[in-house]
N, C-alpha and C positions, 0 to 999 in steps of 0.2 A: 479602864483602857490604858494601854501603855504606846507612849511614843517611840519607839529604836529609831536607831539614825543607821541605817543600810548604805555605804556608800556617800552617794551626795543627795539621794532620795531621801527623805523619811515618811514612814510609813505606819498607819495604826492597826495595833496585835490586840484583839479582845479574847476575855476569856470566854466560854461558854456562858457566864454567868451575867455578864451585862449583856450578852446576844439576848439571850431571855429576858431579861431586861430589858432591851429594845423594842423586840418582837408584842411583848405584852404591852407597851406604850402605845406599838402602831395597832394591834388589836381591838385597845380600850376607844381610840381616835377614832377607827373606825365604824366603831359600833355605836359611838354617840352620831357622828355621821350620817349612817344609817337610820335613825332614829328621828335625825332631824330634815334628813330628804326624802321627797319619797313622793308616787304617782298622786294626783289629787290637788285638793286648792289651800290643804295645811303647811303651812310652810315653816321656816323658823323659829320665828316671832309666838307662834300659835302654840311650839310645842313648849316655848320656854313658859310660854303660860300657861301650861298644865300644873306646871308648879303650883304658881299661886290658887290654880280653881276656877280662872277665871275667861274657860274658853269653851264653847256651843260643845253639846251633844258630839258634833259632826267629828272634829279634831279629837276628842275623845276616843272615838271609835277609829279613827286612823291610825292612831299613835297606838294605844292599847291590844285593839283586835288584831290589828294587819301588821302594822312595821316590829312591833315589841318582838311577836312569836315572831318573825322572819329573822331577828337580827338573833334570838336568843336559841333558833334553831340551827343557825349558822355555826354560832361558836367553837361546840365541841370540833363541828369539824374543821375550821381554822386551827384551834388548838391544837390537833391530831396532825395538819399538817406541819406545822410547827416544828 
């Protein structure tokens, strides 16, 4: 990103290439997002503990069956808009 000084304003000029840049950050943000909200009684807490192993059946099948494919169906077309 470049700062110019226009007058007594200044103003930030990106290239295309940090916009993508950007875009792909706010993408990623909310796809984890995604992931970690969602209809039901799984909440945050529950999916950061999918990590470890160490969470019921139920949060299992929230995270995996339902929000994963939702979030991972989503993308292409995020990206597309993009």
């Amino acid at each position: 990103m470049l700062l110019t000084k226009a007058g007594s304003s200044a103003r930030w000029r990106c290239s295309s290439r940090h916009w993508m840049l950007i875009l792909l950050t706010a993408l990623v943000a909310v796809s984890v997002v995604s992931l970690l909200i969602g209809a039901g009684s799984v909440g945050p807490r529950q999916v950061f503990g999918l990590l470890s192993g160490s969470v019921p059946a139920e949060a299992r099948f929230s995270v995996w069956e339902l929000r994963a494919p939702r979030t991972l169906m989503v993308l292409p077309l995020a990206w597309r808009w993009a």
